[in-house]
C-alpha positions as CSV (number, residue, x, y, z in Angstrom):
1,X,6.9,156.4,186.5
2,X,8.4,153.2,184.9
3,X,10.8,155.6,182.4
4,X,11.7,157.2,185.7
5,X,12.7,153.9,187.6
6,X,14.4,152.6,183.9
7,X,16.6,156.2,183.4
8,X,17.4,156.2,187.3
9,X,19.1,152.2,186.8
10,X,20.6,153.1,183.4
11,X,22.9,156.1,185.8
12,X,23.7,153.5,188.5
13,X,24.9,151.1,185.4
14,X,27.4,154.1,183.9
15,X,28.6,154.9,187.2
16,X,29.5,151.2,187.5
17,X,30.9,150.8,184.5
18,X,33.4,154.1,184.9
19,X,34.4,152.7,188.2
20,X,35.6,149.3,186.9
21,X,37.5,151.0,184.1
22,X,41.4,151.9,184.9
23,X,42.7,155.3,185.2
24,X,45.1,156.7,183.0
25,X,48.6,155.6,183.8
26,X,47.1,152.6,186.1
27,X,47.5,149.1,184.4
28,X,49.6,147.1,182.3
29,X,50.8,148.4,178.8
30,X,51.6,145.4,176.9
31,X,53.6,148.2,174.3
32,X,56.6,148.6,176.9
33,X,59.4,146.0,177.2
34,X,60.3,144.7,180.2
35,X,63.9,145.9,181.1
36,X,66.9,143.3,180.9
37,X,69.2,142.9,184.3
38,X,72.4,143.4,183.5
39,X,75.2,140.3,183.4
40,X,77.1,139.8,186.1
41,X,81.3,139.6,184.5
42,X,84.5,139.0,186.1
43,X,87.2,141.2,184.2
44,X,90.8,141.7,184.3
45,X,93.2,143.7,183.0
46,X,95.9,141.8,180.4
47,X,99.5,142.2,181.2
48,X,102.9,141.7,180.4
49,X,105.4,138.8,180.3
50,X,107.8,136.6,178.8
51,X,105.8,133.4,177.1
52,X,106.9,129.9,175.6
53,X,105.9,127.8,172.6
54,X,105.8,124.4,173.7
55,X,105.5,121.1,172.2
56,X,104.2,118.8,175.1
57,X,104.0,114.5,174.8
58,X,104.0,111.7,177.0
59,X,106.6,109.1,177.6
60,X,108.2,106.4,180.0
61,X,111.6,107.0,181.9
62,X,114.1,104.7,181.1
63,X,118.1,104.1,182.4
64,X,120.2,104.5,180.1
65,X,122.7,101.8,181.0
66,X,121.1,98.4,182.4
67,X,122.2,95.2,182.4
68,X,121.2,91.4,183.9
69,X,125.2,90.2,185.7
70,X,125.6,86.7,184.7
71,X,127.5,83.7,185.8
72,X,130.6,82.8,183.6
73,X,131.3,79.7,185.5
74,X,129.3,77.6,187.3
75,X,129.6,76.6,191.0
76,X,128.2,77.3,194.8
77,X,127.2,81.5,195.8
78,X,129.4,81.2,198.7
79,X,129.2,85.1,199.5
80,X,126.6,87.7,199.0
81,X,128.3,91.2,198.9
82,X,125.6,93.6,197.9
83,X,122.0,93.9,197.9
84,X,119.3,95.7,196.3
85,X,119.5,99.0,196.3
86,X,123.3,99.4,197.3
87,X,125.4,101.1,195.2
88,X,128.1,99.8,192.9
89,X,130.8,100.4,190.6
90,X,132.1,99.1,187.6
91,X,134.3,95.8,188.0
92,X,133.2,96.0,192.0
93,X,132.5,92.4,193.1
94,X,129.0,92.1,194.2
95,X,128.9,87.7,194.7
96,X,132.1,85.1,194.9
97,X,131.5,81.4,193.9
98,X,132.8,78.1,195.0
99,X,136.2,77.9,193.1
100,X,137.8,74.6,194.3
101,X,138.0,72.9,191.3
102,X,139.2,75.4,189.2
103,X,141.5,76.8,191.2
104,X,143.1,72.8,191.2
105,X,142.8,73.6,187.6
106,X,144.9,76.6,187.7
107,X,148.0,74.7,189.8
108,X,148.0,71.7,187.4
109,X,148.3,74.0,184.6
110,X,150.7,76.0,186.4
111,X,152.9,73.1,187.2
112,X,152.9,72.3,183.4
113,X,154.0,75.2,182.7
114,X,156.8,75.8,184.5
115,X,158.2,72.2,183.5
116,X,157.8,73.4,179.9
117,X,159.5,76.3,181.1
118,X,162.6,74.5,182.2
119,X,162.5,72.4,179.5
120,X,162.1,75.1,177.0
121,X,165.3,77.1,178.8
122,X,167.4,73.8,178.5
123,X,166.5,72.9,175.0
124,X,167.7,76.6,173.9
125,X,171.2,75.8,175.5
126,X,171.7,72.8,172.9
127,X,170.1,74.7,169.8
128,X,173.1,76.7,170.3
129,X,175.5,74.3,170.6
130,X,174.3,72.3,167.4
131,X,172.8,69.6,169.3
132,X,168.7,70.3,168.2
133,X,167.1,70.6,164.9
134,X,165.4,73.7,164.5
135,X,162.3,72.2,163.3
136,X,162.2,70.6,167.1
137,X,163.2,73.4,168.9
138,X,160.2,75.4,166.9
139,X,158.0,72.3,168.0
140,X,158.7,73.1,171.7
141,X,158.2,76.7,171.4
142,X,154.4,75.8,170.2
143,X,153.9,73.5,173.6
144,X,155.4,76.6,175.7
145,X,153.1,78.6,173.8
146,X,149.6,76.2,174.4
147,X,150.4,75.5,177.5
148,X,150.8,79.5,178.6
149,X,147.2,80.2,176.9
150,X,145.8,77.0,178.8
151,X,147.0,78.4,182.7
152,X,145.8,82.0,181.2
153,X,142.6,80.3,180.4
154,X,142.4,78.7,184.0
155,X,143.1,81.6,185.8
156,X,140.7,84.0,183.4
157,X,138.1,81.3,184.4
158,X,138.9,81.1,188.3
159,X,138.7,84.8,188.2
160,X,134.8,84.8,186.6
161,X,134.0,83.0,190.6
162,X,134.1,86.5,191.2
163,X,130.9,88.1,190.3
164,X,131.9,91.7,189.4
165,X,129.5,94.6,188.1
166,X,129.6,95.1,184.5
167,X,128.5,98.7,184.8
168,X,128.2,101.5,187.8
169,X,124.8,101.7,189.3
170,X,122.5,100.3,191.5
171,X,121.6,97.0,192.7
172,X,117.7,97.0,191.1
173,X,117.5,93.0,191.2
174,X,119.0,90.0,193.0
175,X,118.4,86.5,191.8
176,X,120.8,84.1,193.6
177,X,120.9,83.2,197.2
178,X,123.6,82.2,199.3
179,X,123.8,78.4,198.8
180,X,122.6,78.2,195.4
181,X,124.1,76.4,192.8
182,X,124.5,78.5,189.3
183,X,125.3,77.6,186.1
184,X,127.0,79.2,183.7
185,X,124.8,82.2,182.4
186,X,121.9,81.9,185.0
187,X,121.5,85.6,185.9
188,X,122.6,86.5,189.0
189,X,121.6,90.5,189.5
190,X,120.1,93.5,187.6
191,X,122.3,96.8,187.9
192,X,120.6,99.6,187.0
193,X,122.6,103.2,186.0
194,X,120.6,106.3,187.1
195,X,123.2,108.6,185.7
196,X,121.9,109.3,183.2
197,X,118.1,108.7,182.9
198,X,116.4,109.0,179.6
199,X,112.7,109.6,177.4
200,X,112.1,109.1,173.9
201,X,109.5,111.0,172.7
202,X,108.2,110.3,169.1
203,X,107.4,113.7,167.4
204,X,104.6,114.1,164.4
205,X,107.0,115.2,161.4
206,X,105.2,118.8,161.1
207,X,107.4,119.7,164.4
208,X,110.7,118.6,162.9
209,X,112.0,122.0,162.2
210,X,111.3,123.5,165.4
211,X,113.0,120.5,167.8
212,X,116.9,120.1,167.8
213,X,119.8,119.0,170.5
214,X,120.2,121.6,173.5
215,X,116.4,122.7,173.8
216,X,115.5,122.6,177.7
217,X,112.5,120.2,178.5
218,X,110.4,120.6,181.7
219,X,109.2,117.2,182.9
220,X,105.8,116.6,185.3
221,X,105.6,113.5,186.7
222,X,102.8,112.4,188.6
223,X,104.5,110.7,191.4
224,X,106.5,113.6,191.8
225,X,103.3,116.3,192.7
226,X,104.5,120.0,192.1
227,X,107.8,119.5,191.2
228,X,109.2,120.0,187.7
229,X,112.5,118.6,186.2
230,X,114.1,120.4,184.0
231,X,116.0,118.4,181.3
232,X,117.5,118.5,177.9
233,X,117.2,117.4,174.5
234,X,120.2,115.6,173.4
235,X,119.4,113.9,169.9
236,X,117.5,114.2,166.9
237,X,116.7,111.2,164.6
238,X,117.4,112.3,161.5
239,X,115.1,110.0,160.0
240,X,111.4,109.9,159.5
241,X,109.4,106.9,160.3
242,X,107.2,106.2,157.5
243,X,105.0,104.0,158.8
244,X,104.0,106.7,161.6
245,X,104.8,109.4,160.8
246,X,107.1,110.6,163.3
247,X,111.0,110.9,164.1
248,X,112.6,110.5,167.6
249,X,113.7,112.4,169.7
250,X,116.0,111.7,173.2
251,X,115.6,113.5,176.4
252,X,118.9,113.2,178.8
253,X,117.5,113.9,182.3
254,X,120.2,113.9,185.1
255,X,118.6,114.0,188.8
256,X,121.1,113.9,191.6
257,X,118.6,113.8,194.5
258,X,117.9,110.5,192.7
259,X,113.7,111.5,193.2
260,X,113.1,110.1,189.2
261,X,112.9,106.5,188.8
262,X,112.6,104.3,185.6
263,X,109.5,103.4,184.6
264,X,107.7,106.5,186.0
265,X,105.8,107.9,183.3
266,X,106.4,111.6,182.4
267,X,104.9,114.7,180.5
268,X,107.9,116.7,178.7
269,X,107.0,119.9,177.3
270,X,109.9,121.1,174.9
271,X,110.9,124.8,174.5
272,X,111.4,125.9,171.6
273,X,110.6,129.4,170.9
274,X,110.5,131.9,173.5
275,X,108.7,135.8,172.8
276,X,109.5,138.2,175.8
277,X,107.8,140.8,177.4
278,X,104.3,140.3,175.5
279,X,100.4,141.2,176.2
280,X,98.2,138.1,177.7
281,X,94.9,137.0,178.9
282,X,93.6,134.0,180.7
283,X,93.2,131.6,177.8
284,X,90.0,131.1,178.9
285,X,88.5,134.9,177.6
286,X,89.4,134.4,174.2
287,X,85.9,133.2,171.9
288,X,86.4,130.8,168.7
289,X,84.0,132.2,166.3
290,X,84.7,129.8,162.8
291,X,87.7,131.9,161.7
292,X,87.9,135.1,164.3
293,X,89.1,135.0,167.6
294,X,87.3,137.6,169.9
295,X,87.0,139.1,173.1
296,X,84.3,140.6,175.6
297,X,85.6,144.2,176.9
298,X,83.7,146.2,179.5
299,X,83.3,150.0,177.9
300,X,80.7,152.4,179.8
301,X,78.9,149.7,181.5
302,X,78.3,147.6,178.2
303,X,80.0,144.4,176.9
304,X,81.3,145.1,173.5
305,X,82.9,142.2,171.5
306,X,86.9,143.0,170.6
307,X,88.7,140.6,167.8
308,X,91.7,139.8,168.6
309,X,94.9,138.0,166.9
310,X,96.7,135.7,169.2
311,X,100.0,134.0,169.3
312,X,101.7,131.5,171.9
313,X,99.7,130.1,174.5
314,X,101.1,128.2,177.5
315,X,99.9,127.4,181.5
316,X,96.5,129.2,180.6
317,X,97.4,132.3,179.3
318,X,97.6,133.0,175.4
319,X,99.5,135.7,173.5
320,X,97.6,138.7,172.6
321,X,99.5,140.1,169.1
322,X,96.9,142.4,168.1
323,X,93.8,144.1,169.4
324,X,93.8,144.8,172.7
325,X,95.9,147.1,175.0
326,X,96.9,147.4,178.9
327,X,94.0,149.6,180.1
328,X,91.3,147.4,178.7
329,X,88.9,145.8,181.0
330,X,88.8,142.2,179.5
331,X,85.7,139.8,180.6
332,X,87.4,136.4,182.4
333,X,84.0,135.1,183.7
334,X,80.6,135.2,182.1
335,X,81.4,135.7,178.6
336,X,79.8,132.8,177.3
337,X,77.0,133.6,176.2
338,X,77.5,137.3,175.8
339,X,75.9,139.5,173.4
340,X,77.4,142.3,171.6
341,X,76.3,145.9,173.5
342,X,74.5,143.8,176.2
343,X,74.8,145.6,180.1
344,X,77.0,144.0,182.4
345,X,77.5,144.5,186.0
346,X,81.4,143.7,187.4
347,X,80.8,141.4,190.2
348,X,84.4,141.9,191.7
349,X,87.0,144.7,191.1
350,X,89.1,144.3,188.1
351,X,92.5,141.8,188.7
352,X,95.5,141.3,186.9
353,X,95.0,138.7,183.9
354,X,98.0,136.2,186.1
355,X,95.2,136.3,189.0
356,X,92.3,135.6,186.8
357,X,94.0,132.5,185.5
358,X,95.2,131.2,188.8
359,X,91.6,131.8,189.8
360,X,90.3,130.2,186.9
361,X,92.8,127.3,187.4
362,X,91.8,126.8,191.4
363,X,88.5,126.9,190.5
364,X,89.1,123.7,187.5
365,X,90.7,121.9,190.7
């Protein structure tokens, strides 16, 4: 009876067991690998175009011309003619001065002269009749001759109560005011020429063959949002400053619409080479790997890793020399990180590579 009850509970036990156990193909297999989700890319196709080599640097805007009108005489500012900001040109009178006293000046001294004159005239008359020495006739040449330079003097000097502009420009500064009292070289205005305007850009020597007169230079300015000023280089130093290691270099920039002003601080990227009608990508899809330059193309669904040989590179897009072709879906987005053969999945259709980088460059801002 008792091996009876012990067999029957050894059965329930193995029926149990077998129901606790998994059936085949019911579980986890820790042999398998778990699949991989493939990477989400943005590609685009490369295209064609004309591209620059640039050499880009900083530097203030200058004038050109400039230059602090002082008195030459000294007296009252009886009139104001100009103000800041008015236009002038050269030898315009822009202030007159109180010119009593020298114009007294100018009649004494004219007076003087023309008694000399007389006396001069009269003298001749009896050199030719035998009646004066030549040695006193000479003599009163001299005094005709001082006392001509003394009324030009006086006049010259009742002429400098007219405060004239040295150069054409514009009125940038005024110093005097109606009423004032100047002496002689107390500055009276600042005239600033705007025709031209002008940069000087100091250059590391390594770029000294590429830069020369003519080249055109496209200036940004900050004040000056989306608008770009095309200028020109008009002189090379041909020296080399040893202590820096750089030469200058002088950017003419001529600006009708007058939108430039000195002291605005500009970028000026210099052309200097030019290749037309070449391949590029966004900048941005090309990989640094120590000496290689590669790209991530999409082939079959799969990422697989392209080198590349680039060239010029300007407003994010870089020259593709070798390596790639037109048809080749290039990866713009999400190749960071990348593995060779990996899957990818194309989150948007494929775009040009001008509308990846304008894409890539609203999404910087």
């Amino acid at each position: 009876m008792k091996r009876h009850r012990f067999a029957t509970a050894a059965l329930a036990c193995a029926v149990l067991l077998g129901a606790c156990q998994p059936q085949d193909g019911e579980g986890e297999n820790p042999d398998e690998e778990e699949e991989t989700a493939p990477v989400p890319v943005e590609i685009a196709k490369p295209v064609r175009g004309d591209i620059y080599a640039i050499y880009s640097g900083t530097a203030p805007i200058e004038a050109f011309a400039e230059a602090d009108v002082i008195a030459k005489v000294e007296g009252e500012v009886r009139e104001l003619f100009v103000e800041e900001g008015d236009d002038v040109e050269e030898g315009q009178i822009m202030a007159r001065l109180d010119g009593d006293r020298l114009r007294l000046e100018l009649n004494e001294s004219r007076a003087q002269l023309h008694k000399m004159e007389r006396d001069f005239e009269r003298n001749r008359e009896l050199r030719g009749k035998g009646l004066l020495s030549e040695g006193d006739f000479e003599k009163l040449r001299f005094d005709l001759e001082a006392l001509q330079a003394s009324f030009n003097l006086a006049s010259l000097e009742l002429g400098y109560t007219q405060i004239r502009a040295p150069i054409a420009g514009v009125v940038s500064e005024r110093y005097i005011k109606r009423g004032n009292t100047v002496r002689v070289g107390d500055p009276a205005f600042r005239v600033t020429g705007f025709e031209p305007l002008v940069a000087y850009l100091h250059v590391p020597e390594r770029e000294y063959r590429r830069i020369r007169a003519g080249q055109p230079v496209v200036i940004e300015i900050d004040a000056l949002a989306d608008q770009r000023i095309v200028a020109e280089v008009t002189r090379v130093s041909p020296v080399v400053d040893p202590g820096t290691g750089t030469f200058k270099i002088t950017v003419e920039i001529r600006d009708e619409q007058r939108r430039i002003k000195p002291g605005m601080f500009g970028r000026m990227n210099i052309v200097y080479d030019q290749h037309v009608n070449v391949l590029q990508v966004p900048r941005s899809a090309v990989i640094d790997d120590a000496d290689t330059e590669f790209v991530f193309v999409v082939r079959d669904g799969k990422a697989v890793r392209q080198v590349v040989e680039t060239g010029y590179g300007e407003s994010g897009m870089i020259e593709i020399v070798d390596g790639l072709t037109e048809a080749d879906d290039v990866v713009v987005v999400g190749q960071i990180g990348l593995k060779e053969d990996a899957d990818v999945s194309v989150i948007d259709a494929p775009q040009t590579a001008d509308e990846a980088a304008e894409a890539v460059a609203d999404g910087d801002d």
